[in-house]
N, C-alpha and C positions, 0 to 999 in steps of 0.2 A: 787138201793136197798133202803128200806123203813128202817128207824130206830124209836126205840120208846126208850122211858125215862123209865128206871128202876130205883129202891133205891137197892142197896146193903149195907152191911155190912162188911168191911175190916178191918184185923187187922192193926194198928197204923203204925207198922214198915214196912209190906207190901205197904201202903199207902204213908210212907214217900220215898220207894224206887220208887215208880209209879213218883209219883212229881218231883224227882230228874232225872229221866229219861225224863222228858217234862221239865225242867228246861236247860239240857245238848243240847239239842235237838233230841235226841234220837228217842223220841217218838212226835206225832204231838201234842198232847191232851193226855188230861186223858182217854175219850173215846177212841181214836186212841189206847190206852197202852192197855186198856181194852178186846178192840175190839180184839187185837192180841194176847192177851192172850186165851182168849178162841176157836178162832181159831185155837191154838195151841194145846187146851187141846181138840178140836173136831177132830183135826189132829191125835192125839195118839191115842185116845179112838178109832176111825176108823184102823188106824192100828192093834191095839192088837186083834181087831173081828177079823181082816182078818186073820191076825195070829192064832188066837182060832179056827177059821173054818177048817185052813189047818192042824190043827194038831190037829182036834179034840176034843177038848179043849184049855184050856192055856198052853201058849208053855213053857218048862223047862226052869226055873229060869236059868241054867246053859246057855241055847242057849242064852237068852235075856243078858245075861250078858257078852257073848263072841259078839254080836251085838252090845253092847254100845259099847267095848272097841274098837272093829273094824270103829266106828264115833267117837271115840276119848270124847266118852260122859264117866261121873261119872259112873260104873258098881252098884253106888247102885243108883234108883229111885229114884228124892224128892219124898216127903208124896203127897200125892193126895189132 
């Protein structure tokens, strides 16, 4: 897989929590934390289609919320 160099802009505190996760070892790199993040948020955004399609649209806040609670996820969304 090919990678290229981007500049982003990140809030401070965001930022300080990436470094602290590649400090712990958590993460391999800054890139690595990065990388995974947005595979993350490509992972969701891919879902909620699939789920938009099967239902038409977007599926009832109520369903998505009886979904989190059933993975043991926050019933409200972080912000986007």
């Amino acid at each position: 897989m090919s990678s290229e160099r981007v500049t982003v802009t990140i809030p401070s505190e965001v930022l300080a929590e990436a470094r602290s996760a590649v400090r712990a070892g958590t993460a391999l790199s800054m890139s690595a934390f990065v990388t995974d993040a947005v595979r993350a948020r490509v992972a969701k955004d891919r879902a909620l289609a699939e789920l938009a399609e099967l239902y038409g649209g977007p599926p009832p806040a109520e369903e998505l919320a009886a979904a989190r609670r059933a993975l043991g996820l926050p019933t409200e969304p972080p912000p986007a």
